[in-house]
Each structure stands twice: as structure tokens, then as C-alpha cells.
C-alpha positions as CSV (number, residue, x, y, z in Angstrom):
1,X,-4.2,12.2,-1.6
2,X,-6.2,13.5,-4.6
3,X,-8.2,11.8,-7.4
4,X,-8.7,14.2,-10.4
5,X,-10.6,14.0,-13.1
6,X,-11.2,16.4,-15.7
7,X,-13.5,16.4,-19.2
8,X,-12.4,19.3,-21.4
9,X,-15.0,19.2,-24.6
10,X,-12.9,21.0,-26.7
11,X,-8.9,20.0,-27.2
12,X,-8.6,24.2,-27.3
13,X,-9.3,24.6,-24.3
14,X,-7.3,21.2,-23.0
15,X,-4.0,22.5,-20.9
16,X,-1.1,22.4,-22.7
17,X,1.6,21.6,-20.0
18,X,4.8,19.9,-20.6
19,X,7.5,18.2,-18.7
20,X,10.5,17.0,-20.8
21,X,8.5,15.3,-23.7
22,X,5.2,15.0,-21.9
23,X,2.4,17.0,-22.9
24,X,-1.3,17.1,-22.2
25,X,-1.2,17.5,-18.9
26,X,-2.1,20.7,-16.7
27,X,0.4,20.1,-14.1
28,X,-0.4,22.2,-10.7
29,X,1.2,22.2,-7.5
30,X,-1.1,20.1,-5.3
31,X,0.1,20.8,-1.3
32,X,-1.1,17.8,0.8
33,X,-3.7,20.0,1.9
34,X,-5.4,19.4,-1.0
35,X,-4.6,15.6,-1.1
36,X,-7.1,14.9,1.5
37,X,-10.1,15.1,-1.8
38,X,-10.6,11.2,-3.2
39,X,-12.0,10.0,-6.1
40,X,-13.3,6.9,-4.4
41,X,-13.6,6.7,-0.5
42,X,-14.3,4.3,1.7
43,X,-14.1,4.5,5.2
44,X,-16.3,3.8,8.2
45,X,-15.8,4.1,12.1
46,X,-15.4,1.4,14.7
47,X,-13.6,0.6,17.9
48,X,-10.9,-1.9,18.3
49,X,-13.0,-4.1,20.2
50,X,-15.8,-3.9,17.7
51,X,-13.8,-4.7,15.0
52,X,-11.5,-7.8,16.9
53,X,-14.0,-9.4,18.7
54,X,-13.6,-11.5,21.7
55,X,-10.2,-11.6,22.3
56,X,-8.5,-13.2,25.5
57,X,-9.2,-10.7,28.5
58,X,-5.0,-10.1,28.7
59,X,-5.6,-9.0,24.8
60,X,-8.2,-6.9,26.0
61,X,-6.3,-5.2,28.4
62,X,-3.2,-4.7,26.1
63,X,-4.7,-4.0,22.6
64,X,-4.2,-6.0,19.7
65,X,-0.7,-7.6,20.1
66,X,1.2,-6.9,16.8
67,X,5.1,-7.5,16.0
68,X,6.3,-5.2,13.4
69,X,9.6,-6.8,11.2
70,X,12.1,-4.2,10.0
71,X,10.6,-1.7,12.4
72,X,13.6,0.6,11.8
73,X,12.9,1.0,8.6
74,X,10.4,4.0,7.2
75,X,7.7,2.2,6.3
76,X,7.9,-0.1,9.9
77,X,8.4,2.9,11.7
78,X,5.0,4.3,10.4
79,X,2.9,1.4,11.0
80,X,4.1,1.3,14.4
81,X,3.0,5.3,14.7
82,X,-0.5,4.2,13.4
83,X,-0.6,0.9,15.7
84,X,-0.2,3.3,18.6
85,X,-2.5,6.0,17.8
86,X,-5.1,3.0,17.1
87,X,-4.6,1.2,20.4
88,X,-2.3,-1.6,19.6
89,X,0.3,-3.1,21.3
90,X,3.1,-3.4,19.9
91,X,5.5,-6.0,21.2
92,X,8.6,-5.0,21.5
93,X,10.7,-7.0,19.3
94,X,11.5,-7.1,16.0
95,X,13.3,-8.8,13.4
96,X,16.2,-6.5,11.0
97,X,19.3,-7.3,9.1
98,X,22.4,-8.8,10.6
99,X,24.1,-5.2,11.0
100,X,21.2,-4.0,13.0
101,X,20.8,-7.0,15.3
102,X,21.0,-6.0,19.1
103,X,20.1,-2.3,18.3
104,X,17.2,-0.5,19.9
105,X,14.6,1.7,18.7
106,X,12.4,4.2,19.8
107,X,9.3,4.6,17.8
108,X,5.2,5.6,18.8
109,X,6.9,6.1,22.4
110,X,7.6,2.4,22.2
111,X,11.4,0.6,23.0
112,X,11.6,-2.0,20.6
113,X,14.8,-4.5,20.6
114,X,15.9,-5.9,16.9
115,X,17.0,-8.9,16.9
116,X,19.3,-11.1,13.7
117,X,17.4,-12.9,10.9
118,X,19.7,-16.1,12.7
119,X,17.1,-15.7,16.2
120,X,13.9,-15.5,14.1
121,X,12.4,-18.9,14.8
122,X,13.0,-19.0,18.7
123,X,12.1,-14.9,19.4
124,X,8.7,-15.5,17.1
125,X,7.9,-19.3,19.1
126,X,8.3,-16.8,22.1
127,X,6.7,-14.1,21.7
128,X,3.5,-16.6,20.0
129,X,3.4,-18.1,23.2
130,X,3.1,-15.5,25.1
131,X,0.8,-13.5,22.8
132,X,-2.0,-16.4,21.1
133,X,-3.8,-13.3,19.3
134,X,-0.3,-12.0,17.9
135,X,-0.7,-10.4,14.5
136,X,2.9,-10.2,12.6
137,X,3.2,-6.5,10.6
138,X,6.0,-7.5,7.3
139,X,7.6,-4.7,6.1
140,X,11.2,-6.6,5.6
141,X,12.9,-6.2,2.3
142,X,11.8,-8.2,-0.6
143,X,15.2,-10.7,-0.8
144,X,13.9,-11.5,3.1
145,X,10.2,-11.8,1.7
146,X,9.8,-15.9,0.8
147,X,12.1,-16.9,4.2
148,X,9.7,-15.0,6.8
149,X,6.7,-16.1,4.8
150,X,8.3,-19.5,5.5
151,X,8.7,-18.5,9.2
152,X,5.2,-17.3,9.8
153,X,3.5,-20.2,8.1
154,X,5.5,-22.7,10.0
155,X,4.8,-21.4,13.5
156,X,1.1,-20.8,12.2
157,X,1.6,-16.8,13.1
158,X,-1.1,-14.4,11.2
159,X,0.8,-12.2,9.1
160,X,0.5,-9.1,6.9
161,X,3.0,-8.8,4.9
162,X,3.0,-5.4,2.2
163,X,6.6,-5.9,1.3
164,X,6.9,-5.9,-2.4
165,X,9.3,-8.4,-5.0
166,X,10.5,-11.6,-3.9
167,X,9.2,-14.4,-5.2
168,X,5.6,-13.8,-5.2
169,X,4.3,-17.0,-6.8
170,X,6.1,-19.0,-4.1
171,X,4.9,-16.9,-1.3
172,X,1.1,-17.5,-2.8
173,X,2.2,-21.6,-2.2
174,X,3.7,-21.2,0.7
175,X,0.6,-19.4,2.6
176,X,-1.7,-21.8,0.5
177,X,0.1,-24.9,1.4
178,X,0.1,-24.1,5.1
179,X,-3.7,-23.2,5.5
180,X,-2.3,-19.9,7.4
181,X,-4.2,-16.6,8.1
182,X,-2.4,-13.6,5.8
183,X,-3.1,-10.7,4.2
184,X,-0.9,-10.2,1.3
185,X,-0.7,-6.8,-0.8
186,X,1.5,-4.8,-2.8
187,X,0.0,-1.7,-2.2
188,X,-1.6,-1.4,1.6
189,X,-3.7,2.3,0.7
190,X,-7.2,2.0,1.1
191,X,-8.4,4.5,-1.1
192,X,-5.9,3.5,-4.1
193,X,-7.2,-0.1,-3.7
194,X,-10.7,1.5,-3.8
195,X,-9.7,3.4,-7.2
196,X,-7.8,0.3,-8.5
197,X,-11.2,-1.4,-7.9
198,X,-13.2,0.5,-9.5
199,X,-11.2,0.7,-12.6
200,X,-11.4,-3.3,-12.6
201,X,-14.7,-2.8,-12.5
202,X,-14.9,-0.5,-15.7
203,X,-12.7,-2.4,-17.4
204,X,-14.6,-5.3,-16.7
205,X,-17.8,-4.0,-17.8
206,X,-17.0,-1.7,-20.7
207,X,-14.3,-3.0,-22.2
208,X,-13.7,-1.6,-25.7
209,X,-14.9,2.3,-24.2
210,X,-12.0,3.9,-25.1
211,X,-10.8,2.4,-27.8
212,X,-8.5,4.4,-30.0
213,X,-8.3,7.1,-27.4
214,X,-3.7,7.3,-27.1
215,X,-2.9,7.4,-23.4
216,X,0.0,9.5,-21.5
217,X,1.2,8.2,-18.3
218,X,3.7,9.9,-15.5
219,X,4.7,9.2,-12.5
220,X,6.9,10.7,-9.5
221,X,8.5,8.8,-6.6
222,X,11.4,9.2,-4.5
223,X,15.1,9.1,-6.3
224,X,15.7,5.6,-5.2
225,X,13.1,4.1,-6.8
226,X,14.1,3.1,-10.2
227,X,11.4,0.6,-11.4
228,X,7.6,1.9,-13.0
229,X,5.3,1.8,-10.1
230,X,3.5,-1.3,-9.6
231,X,-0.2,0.6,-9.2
232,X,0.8,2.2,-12.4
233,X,1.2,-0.5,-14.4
234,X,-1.8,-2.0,-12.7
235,X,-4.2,1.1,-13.4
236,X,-2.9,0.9,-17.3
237,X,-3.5,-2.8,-18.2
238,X,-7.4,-1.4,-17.0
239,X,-6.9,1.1,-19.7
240,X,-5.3,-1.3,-22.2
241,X,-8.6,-3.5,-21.5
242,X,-10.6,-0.4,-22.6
243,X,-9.3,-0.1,-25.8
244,X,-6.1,1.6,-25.1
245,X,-3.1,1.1,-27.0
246,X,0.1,1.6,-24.5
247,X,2.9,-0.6,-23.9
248,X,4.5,-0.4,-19.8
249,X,8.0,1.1,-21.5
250,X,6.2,4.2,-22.7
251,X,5.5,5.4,-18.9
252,X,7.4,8.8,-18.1
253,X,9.2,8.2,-14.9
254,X,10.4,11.2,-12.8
255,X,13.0,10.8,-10.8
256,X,14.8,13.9,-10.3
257,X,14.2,16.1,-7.0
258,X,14.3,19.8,-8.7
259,X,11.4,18.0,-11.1
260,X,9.6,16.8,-8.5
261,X,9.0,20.5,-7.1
262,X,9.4,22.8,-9.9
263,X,7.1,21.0,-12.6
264,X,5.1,18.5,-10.8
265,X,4.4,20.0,-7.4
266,X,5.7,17.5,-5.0
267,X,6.1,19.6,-1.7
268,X,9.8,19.8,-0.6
269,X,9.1,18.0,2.6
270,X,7.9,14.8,0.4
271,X,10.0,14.4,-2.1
272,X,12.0,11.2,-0.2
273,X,8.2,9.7,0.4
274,X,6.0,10.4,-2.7
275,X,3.3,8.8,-5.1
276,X,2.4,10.7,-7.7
277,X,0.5,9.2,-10.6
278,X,-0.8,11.4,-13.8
279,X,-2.6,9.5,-16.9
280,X,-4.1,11.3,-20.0
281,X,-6.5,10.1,-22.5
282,X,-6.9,12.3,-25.8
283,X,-10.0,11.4,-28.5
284,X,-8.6,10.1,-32.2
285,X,-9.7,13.6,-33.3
286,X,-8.3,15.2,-30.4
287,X,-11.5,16.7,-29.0
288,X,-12.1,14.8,-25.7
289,X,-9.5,14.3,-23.3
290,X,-9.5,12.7,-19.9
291,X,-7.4,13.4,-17.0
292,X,-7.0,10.7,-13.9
293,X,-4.4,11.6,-10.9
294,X,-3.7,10.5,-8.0
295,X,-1.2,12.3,-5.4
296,X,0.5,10.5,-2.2
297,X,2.2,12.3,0.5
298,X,4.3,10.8,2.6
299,X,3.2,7.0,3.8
300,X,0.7,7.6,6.3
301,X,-1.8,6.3,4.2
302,X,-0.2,2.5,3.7
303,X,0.6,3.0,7.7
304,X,-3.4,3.1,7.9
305,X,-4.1,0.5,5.5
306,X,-1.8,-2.1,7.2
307,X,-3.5,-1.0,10.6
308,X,-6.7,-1.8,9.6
309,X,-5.9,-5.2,7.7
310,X,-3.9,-6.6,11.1
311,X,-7.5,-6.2,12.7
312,X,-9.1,-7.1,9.8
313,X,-7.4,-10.3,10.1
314,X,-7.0,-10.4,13.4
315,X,-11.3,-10.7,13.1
316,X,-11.0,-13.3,10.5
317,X,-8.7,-15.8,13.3
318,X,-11.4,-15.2,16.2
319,X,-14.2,-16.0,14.2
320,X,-12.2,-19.2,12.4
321,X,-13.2,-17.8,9.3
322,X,-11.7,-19.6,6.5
323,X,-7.4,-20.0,6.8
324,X,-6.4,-18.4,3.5
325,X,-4.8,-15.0,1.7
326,X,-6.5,-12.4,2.2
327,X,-6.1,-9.1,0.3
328,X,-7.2,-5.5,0.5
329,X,-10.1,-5.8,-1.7
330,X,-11.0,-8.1,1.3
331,X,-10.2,-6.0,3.9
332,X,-12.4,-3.1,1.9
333,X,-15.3,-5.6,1.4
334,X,-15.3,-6.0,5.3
335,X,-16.5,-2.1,5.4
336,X,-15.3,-1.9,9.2
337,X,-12.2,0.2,8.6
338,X,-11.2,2.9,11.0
């Protein structure tokens, strides 16, 4: 991952890149060696047990029990990598679509048996029972969002849930009504929630500093996504509080593979799991530009994040902190992560 940002005092010596109708940007081919730089970090060492607490002795034995949904799916498949690297145990059930029910999956060295949406309610009473501290990993998709909310809330399961759409005002209710331990978030990456932070903060405190400065967004994600990315749009109404003029439609998406590698410098190897985010402030007079980027690899990174927000919240339900929605602001705030 790699923050970037760059100050040229004279629009002369500003790069001159284009892609398609873009320009202002000085695009370079960023290898994910490089993507290990941040703009804003935030990350400090503890052990599982430091940062769970007193859990039962069998919990203590095992790791933190966690159930990961749709764990034959990418992004399940790479939480359950981190969970085992970190210690966890993962329980080896999970919930999938109809067509994948009685299927099993090898993931983290780890057999894990998916079972129908129609056997939710009794395998989740089960495996709660068995497991008190169990921490429930979401990563469903978002038509399959409000109904486990539902699920988890009823049954009184901590849950993190980093599937995005569905109905997301309903799922706020449903988690609010029940008094139930969750951590909700769109996007699970530390450091990007560390860098949306900080430009709430700016925004916050400064509004008005860029005002009349014109604004060029682009971003890059795999071919199947077709929507603007949700951090985008969320880093631009920071912008749009500064002063900037910009409406959402104006943000280039790119979508096609060759792009990706030839002009924006997606490695090969990533171009089915990318995040690359680009945005270009010019001076009225054109004599000041800024550049802000920020480059995602693969998804190890949300992997990560939803690691550390399982123990997060798996903290928060020993110490019967307050049942609420938690987020990864929260989970940041703590300053415990791994």
C-alpha cells in the first residue's frame, strides 16, 4: 500500500501524464514492494491473550474461536489465512449459498464444512454453545447481508461483518435494537481508515482550504466491479468540504486489465484484487498542484483489519463494555492492533 503526496511549486514542472482524458497525473508503476510506504500508520504489537483478556481456559487453549460465513469466497478465504497465522481457531463450519451447501474447503490448513442458508439458525445455536467466546467473521454477499445480521443478533453472536450494500440503514436498527456486540465497516484496512480519518479531520478543521482548487479523481479495481469505490467517494466529499467543486459522476473509473498494467501500474498478478485510488488538486492559476494516492494489492490488508477487529471486539464482550456498533475508527482508537 502507498500514500503519496506531492507539492510541485510550479505547474511547469507538474507531470503531464494522461490516461484516456485524464491529465495531471504522473502515473508510475508502483510494484507492491513499494506499497508497503503509508501516509498514515498505525500499528502496535500485542499477543492474543493481551489483547482478549480472560477468556474461558478451553478458549485459551484453542485461540479465539471465530466462524467465518462465505469462507469459499476470496475475501473469506483471506481472513481465515490471517486468523491462522494470528492464532485463531477457526471453527470449522461455515455458512454459503444453496449451490455450495455440503461442500468442503480447505483453507489456512483448516477443513471447513459449508453448510445451506436453510441450516443457519440450528449450526450457529450449535456451534454458540459449544464456543461462549465465538466471534462470527461476515464476508456473505450483500443480498444475504440484513438476514445474517438478523441471525447474529437474535442468537446474541458477536459479529464483524465488512460485507458491503444491503440495506445498511436496517442493519444499523437491527444491531441497535438488539443491544448486540458488532463491528460494522465498509472498508476493514487499517491504514485507509487511518487516512480516511485524517482527512475528516482536515476537513473538519479547515474547511474552505482549498477552495477553488478543480479536483481530478481515478480509480482502478478489478473488472467486475462496476460501481465508484466507496472510499473514493468518501475521501472526495472531504475534498468537497474543503472547498472543492466535484460531483461523484466526474470520477474516472478504470476498468480494463491492459489499462490496469500498461498506464496505471497494477502488477499483473493483481489485477483480479486491486485498489488503486489517484486524486489531483491544481491552484485556480494553475501553479500549485497536489497529488494524494493510495495503492492496494491484493486483500491481505482487509484480511488484517478484520483480524484485529474480531479481537477487538472479542475484548469489548469480556470486559462488558458497552453492547453497541462498533467501527474501525474504534478498533484504531483501541491502539492494540497486531
Amino acid at each position: 500500500m502507498a500514500f503519496v503526496v506531492k507539492l510541485p511549486l510550479n505547474a511547469s514542472i507538474a507531470s503531464q501524464g494522461k490516461i484516456g482524458g485524464f491529465s495531471g497525473f504522473g502515473i508510475k508503476k508502483i510494484g507492491c514492494q513499494s506499497l508497503r510506504r503509508s501516509f498514515v500508520s498505525a500499528a502496535m504489537s500485542s499477543s492474543l491473550e493481551q489483547t482478549v483478556g480472560n477468556l474461558s481456559i478451553k478458549s485459551k487453549e484453542i485461540g479465539l474461536p471465530i466462524m467465518v460465513n462465505s469462507c469459499m469466497g476470496k475475501m473469506g478465504k483471506s481472513v481465515i489465512e490471517a486468523a491462522v497465522n494470528a492464532g485463531l481457531h477457526i471453527v470449522p463450519v461455515s455458512f454459503g449459498a444453496q449451490e455450495e451447501s455440503g461442500q468442503s474447503v480447505q483453507v489456512g490448513g483448516k477443513e471447513i464444512q459449508v453448510h445451506s442458508p436453510s441450516e443457519r439458525e440450528d449450526i450457529l445455536a450449535s456451534v454458540y454453545n459449544e464456543y461462549p467466546e465465538l466471534i462470527v467473521v461476515d464476508y456473505t454477499v450483500p443480498t444475504a447481508v440484513n438476514d445474517n445480521a438478523e441471525l447474529y443478533c437474535k442468537l446474541g453472536v458477536p459479529f464483524v461483518i465488512g460485507t458491503t450494500g444491503g440495506d445498511r440503514e436496517k442493519l444499523h436498527k437491527t444491531v441497535e435494537d438488539s443491544k448486540n456486540y458488532a463491528v460494522i465497516s465498509p472498508q476493514m484496512g487499517k491504514q485507509v481508515v487511518a487516512f480516511l480519518a485524517a482527512m475528516e479531520i482536515m476537513a473538519e478543521q479547515f474547511p474552505g482550504a482549498f477552495a477553488g482548487y478543480s479536483l481530478q479523481v481515478m480509480e482502478s479495481h478489478q473488472a467486475n466491479k462496476k460501481d465508484a469505490s466507496g472510499t473514493a467517494k468518501a475521501v472526495i466529499s472531504c475534498f468537497q468540504k474543503l472547498g472543492v467543486d466535484f460531483d461523484m459522476d466526474q470520477i474516472q473509473l478504470i476498468r480494463d486489465p491492459e489499462l490496469q498494467v500498461e498506464m496505471v501500474g497494477v502488477p499483473k498478478e493483481h489485477v483480479a484484487g486491486h485498489a488503486f485510488h489517484m486524486y489531483h488538486l491544481t491552484s485556480p492559476d494553475q501553479t500549485v498542484s497536489f497529488e494524494f494516492q493510495h495503492n492496494v494489492c491484493g486483500r491481505s490488508i482487509y484480511a488484517e483489519g478484520t483480524v484485529d477487529a474480531a479481537l477487538f471486539l472479542a475484548k469489548k464482550v469480556q470486559s462488558k463494555a458497552e453492547k453497541r456498533i462498533y467501527n474501525m475508527i474504534d478498533v484504531l482508537h483501541e491502539g492494540n492492533m497486531r
